[in-house]
Biopython code that builds the backbone (N, CA, C, O; Angstrom):
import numpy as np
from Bio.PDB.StructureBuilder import StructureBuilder

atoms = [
    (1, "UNK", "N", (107.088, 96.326, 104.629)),
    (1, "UNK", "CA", (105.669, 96.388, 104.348)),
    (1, "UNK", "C", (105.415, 97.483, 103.319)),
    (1, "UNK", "O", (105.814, 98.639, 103.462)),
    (2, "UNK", "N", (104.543, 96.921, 101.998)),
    (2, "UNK", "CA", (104.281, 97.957, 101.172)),
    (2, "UNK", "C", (103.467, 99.487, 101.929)),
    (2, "UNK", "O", (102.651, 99.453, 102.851)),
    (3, "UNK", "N", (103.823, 100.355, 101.438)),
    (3, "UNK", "CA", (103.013, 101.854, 101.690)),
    (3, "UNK", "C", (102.275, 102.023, 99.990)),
    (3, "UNK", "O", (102.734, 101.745, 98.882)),
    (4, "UNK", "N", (101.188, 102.501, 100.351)),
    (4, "UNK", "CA", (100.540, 103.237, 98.945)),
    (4, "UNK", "C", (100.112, 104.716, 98.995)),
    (4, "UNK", "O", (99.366, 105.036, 99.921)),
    (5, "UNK", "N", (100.480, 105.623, 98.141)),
    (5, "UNK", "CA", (99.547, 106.804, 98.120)),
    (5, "UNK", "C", (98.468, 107.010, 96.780)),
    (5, "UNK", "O", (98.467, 106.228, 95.829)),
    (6, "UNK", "N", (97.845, 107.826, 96.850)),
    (6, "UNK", "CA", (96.893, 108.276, 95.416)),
    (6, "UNK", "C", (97.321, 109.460, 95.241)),
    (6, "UNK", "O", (97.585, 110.246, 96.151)),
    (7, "UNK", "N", (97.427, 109.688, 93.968)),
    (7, "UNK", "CA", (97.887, 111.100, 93.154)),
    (7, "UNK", "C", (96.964, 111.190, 92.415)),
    (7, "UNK", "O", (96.121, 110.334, 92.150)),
    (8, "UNK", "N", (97.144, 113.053, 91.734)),
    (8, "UNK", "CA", (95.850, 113.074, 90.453)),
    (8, "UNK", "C", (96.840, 114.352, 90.178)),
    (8, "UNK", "O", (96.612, 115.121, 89.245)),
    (9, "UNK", "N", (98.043, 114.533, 91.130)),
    (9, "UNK", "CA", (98.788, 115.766, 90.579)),
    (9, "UNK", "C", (100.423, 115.321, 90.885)),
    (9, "UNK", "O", (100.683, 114.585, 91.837)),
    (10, "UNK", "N", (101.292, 115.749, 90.144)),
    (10, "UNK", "CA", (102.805, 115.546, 90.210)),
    (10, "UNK", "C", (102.749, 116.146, 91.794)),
    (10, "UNK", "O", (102.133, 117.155, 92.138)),
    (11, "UNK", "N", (103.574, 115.239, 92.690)),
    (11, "UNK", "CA", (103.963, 115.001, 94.073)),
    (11, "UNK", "C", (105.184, 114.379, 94.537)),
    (11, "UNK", "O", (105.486, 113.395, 93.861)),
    (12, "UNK", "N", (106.089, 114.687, 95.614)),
    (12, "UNK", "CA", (106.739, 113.628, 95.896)),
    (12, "UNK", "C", (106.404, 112.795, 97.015)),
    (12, "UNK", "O", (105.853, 113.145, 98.058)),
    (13, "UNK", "N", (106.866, 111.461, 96.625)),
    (13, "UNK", "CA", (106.099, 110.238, 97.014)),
    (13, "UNK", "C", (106.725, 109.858, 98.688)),
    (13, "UNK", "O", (106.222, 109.385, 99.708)),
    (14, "UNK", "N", (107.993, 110.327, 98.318)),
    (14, "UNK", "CA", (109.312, 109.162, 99.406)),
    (14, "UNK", "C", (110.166, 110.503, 99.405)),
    (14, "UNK", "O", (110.380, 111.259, 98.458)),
    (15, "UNK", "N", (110.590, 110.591, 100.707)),
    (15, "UNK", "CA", (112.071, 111.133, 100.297)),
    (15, "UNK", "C", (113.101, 109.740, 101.346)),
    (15, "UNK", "O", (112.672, 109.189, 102.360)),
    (16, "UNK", "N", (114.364, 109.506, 100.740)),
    (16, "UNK", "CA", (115.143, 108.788, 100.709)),
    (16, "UNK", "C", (115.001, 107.338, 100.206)),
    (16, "UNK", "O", (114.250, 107.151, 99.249)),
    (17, "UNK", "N", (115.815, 106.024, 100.900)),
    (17, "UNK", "CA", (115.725, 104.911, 99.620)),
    (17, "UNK", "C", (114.212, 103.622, 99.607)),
    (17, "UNK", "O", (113.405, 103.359, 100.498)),
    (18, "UNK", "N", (114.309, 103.240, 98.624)),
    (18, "UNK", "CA", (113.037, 102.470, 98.885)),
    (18, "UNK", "C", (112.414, 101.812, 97.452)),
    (18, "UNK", "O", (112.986, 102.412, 96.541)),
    (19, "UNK", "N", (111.583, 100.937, 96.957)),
    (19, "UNK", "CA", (111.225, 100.291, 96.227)),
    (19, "UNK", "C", (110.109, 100.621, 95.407)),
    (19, "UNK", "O", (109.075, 100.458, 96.055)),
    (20, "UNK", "N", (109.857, 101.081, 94.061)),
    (20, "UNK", "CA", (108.513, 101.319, 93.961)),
    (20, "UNK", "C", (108.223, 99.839, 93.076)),
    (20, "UNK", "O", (108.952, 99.240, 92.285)),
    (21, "UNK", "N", (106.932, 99.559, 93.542)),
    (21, "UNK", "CA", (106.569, 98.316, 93.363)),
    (21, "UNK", "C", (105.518, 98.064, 92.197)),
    (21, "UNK", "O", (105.564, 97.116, 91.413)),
    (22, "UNK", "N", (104.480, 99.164, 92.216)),
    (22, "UNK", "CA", (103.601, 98.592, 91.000)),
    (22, "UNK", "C", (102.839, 100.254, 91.286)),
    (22, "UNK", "O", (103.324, 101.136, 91.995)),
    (23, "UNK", "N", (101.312, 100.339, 90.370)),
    (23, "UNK", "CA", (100.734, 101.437, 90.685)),
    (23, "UNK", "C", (99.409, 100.271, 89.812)),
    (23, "UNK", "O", (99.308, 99.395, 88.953)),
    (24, "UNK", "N", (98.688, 101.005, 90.714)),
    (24, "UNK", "CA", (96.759, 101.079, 89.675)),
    (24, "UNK", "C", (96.272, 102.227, 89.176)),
    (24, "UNK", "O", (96.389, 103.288, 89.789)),
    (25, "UNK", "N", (95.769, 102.144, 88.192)),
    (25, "UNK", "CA", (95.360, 103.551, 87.270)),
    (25, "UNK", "C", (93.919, 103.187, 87.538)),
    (25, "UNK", "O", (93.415, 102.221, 86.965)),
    (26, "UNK", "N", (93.309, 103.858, 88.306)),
    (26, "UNK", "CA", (91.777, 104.643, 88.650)),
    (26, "UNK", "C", (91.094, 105.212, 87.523)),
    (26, "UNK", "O", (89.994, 104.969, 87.025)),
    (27, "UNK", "N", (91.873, 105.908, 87.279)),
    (27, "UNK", "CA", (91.156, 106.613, 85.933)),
    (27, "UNK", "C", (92.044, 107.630, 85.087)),
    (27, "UNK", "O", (92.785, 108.433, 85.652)),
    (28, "UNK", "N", (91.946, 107.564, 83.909)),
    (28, "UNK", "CA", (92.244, 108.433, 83.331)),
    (28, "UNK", "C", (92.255, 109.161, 81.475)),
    (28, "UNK", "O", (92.034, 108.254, 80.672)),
    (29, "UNK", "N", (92.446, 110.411, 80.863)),
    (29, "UNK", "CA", (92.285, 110.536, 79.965)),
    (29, "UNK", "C", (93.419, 111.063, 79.685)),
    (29, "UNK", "O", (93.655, 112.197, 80.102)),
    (30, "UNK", "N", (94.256, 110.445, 79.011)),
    (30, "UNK", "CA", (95.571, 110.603, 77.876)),
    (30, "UNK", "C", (96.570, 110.846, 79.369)),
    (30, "UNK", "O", (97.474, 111.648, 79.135)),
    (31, "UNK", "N", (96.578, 110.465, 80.425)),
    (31, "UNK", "CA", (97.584, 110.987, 81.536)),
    (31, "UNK", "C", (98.951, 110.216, 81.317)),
    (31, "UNK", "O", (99.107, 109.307, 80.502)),
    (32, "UNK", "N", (99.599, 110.555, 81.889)),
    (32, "UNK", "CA", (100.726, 110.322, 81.566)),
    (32, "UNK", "C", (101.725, 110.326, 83.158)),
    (32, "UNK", "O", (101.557, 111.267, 83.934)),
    (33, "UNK", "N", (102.619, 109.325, 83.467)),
    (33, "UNK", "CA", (103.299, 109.540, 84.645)),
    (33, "UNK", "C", (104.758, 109.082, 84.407)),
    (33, "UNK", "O", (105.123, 108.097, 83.766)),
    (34, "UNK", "N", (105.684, 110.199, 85.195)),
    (34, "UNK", "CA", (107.089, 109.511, 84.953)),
    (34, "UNK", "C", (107.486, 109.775, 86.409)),
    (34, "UNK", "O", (106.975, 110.659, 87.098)),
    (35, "UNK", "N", (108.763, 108.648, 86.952)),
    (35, "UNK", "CA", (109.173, 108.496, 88.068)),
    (35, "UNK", "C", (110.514, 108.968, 87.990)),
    (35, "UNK", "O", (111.106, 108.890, 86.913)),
    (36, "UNK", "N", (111.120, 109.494, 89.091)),
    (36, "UNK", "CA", (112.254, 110.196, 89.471)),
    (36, "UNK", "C", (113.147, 109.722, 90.565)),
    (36, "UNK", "O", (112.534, 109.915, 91.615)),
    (37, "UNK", "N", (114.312, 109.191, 90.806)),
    (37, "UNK", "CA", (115.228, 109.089, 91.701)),
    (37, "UNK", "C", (115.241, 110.511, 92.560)),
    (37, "UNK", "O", (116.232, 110.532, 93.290)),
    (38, "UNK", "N", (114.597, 111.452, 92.655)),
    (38, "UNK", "CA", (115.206, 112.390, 93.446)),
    (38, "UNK", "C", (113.731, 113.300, 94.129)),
    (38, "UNK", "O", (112.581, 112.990, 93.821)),
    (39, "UNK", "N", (114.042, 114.311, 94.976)),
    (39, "UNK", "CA", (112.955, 114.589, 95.502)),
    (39, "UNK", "C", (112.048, 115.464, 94.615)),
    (39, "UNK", "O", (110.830, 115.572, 94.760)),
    (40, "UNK", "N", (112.855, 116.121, 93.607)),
    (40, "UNK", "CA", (112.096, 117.254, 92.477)),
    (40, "UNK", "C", (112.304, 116.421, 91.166)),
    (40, "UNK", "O", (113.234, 115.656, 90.911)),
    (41, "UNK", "N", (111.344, 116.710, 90.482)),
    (41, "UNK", "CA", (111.582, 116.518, 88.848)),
    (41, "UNK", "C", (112.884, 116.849, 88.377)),
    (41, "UNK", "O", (113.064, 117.782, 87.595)),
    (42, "UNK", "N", (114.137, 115.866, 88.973)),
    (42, "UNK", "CA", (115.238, 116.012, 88.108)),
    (42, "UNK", "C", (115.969, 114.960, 88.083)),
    (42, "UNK", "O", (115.842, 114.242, 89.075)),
    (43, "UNK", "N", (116.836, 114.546, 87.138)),
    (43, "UNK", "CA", (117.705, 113.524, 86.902)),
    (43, "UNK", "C", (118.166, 112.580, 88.185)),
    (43, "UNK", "O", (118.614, 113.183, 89.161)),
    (44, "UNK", "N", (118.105, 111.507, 88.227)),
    (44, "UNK", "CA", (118.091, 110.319, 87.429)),
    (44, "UNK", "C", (116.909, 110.074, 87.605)),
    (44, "UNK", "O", (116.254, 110.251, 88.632)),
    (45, "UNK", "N", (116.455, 109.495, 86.238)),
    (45, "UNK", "CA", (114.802, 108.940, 86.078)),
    (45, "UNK", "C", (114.857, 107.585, 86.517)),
    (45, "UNK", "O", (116.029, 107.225, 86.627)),
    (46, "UNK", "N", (113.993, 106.655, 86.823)),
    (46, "UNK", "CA", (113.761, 105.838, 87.316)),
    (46, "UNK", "C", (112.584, 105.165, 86.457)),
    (46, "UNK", "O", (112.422, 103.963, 86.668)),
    (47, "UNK", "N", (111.683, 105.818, 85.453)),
    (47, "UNK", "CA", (110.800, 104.915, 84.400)),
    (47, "UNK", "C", (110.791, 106.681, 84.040)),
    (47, "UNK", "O", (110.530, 107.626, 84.785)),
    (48, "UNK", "N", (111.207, 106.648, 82.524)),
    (48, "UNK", "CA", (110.597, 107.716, 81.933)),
    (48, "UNK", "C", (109.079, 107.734, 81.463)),
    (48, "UNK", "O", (108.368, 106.955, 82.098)),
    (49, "UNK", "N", (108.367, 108.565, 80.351)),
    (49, "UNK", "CA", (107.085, 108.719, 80.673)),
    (49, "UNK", "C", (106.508, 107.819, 80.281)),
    (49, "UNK", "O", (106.948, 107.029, 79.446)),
    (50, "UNK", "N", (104.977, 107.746, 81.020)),
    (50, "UNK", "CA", (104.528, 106.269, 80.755)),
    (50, "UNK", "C", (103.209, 106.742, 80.347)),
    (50, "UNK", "O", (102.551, 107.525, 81.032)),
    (51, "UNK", "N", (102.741, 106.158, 78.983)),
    (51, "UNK", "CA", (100.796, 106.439, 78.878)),
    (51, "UNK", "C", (100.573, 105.352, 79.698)),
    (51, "UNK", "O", (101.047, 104.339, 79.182)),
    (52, "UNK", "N", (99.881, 105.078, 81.096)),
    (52, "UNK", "CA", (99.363, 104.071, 81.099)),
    (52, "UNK", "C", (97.554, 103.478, 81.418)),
    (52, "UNK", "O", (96.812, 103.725, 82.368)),
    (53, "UNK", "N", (97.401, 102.903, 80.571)),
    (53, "UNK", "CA", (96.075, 101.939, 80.387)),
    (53, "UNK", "C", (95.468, 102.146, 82.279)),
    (53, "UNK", "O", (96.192, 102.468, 83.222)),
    (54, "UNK", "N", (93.773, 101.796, 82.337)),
    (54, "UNK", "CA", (93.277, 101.962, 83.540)),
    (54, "UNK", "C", (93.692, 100.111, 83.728)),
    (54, "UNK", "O", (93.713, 99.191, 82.910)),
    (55, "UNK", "N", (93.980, 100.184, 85.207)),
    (55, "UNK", "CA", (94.048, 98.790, 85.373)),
    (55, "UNK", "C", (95.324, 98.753, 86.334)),
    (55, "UNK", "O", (95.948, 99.809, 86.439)),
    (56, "UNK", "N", (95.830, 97.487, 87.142)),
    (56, "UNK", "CA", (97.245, 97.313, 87.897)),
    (56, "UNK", "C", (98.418, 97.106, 86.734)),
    (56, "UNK", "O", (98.263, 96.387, 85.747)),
    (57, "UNK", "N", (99.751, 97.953, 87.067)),
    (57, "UNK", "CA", (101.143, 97.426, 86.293)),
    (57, "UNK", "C", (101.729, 97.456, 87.569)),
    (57, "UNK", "O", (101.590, 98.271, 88.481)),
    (58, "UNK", "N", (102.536, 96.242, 87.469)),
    (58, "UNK", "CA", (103.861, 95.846, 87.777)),
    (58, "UNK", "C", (105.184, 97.103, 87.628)),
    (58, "UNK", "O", (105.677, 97.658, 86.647)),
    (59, "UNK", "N", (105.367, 97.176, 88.684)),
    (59, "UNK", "CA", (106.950, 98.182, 88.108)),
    (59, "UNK", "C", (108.419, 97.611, 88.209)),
    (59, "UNK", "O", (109.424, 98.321, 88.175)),
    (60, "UNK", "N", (108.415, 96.422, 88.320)),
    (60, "UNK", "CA", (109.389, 95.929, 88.843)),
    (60, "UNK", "C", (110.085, 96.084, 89.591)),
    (60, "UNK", "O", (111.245, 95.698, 89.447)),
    (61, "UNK", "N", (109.667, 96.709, 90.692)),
    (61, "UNK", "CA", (110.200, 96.557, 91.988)),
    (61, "UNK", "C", (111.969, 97.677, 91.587)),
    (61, "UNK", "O", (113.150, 97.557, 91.913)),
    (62, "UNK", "N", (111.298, 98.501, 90.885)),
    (62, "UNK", "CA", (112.456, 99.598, 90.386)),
    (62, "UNK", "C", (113.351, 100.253, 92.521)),
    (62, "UNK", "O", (112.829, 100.874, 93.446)),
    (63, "UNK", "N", (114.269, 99.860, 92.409)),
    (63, "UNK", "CA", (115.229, 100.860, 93.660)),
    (63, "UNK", "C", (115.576, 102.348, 93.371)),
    (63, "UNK", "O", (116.053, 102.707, 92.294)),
    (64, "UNK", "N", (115.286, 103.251, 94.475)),
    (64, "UNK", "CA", (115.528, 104.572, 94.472)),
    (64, "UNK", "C", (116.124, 104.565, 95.901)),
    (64, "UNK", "O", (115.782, 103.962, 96.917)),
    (65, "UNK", "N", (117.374, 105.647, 95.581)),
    (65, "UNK", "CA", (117.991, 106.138, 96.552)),
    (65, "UNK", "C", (117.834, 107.637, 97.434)),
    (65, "UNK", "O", (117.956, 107.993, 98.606)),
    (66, "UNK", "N", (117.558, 108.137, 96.390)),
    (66, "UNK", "CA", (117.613, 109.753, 97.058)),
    (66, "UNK", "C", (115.769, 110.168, 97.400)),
    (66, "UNK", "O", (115.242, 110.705, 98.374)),
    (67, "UNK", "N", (115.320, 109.747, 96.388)),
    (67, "UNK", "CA", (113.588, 110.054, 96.711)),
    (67, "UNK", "C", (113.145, 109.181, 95.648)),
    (67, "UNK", "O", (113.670, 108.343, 94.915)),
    (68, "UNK", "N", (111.789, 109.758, 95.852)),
    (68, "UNK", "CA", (110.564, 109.106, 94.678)),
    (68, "UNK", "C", (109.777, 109.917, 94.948)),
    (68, "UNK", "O", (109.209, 110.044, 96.033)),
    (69, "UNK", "N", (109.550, 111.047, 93.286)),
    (69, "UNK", "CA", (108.734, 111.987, 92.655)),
    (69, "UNK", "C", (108.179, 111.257, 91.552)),
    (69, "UNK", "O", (108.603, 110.604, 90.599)),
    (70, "UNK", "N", (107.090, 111.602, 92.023)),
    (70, "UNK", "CA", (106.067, 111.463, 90.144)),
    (70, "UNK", "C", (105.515, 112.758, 89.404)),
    (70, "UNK", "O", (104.851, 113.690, 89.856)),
    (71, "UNK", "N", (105.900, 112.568, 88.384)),
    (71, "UNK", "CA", (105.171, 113.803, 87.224)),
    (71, "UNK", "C", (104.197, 113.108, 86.771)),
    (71, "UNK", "O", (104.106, 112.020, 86.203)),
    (72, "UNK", "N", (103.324, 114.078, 87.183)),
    (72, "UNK", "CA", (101.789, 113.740, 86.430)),
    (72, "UNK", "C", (101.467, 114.690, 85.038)),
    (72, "UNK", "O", (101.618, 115.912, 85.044)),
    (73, "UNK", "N", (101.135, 114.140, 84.193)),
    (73, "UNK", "CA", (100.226, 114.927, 82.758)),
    (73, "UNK", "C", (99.066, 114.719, 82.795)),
    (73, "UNK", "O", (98.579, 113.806, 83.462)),
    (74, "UNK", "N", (98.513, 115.387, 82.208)),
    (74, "UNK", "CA", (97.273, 115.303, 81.302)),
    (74, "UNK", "C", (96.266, 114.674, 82.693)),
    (74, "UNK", "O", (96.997, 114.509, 83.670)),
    (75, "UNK", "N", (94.883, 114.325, 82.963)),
    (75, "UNK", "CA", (94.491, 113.853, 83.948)),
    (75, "UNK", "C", (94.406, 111.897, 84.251)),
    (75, "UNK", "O", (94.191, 110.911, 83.545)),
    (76, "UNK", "N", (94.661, 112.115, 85.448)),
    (76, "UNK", "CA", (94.864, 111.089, 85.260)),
    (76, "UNK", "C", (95.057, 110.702, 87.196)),
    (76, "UNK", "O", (95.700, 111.369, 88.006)),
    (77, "UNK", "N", (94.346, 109.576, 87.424)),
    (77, "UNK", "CA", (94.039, 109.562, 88.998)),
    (77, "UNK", "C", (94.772, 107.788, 89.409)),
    (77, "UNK", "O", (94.028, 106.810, 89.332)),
    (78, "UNK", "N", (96.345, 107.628, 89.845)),
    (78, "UNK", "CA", (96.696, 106.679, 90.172)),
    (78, "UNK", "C", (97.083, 106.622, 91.172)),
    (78, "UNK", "O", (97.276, 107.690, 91.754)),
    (79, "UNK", "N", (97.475, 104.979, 92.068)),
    (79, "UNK", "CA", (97.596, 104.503, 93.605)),
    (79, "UNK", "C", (98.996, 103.940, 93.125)),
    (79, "UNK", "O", (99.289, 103.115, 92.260)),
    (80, "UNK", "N", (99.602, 104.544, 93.835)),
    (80, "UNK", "CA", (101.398, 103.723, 93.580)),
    (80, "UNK", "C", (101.582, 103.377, 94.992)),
    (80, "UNK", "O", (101.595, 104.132, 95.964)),
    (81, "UNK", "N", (101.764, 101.738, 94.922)),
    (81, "UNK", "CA", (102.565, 101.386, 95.957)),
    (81, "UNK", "C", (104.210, 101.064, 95.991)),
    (81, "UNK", "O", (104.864, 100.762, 94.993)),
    (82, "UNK", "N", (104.689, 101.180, 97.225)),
    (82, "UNK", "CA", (105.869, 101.437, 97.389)),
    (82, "UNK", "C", (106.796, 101.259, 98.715)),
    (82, "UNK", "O", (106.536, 101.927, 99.715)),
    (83, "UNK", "N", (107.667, 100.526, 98.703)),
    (83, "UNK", "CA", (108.080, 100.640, 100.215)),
    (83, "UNK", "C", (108.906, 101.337, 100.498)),
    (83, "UNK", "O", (109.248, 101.444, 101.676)),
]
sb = StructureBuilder()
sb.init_structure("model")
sb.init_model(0)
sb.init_chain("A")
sb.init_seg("    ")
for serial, (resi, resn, name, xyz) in enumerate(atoms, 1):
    if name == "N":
        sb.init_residue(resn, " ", resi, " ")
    sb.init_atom(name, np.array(xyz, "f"), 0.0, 1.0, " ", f" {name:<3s}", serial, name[0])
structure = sb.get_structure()
């Protein structure tokens, strides 16, 4: 069963393995988000940085093993779901 959270600040999402599935962008101005295989902002990336548009994307159902961290830029208020 999918899980979702909302961010508006770099967080980690998951710790250990699991699916991130898509996110909705709420709002934002010039924000920017990149995803992480691990519990801190460090190697292996999993989608490097993304401008993305207000509206639902698809993430393709990207697999993470160790965690799932997001870096947030600039402002920017999104719902990532994820199992």
């Amino acid at each position: 069963m999918a899980k979702y959270v909302n961010l508006t600040a770099s967080a980690l999402v998951k710790t250990g393995s699991g699916v991130l599935k898509s996110m909705y962008v709420n709002s934002t101005s010039a924000g920017t988000i990149k995803f992480w295989d691990k519990t801190t902002a460090a190697t292996p990336v999993i989608n490097n940085t993304i401008t993305p548009a207000i509206g639902f994307h698809d993430l393709g159902d990207a697999n993470f093993t160790t965690g799932l961290y997001a870096t947030i830029g600039g402002t920017l208020d999104v719902t990532l779901h994820y199992e």
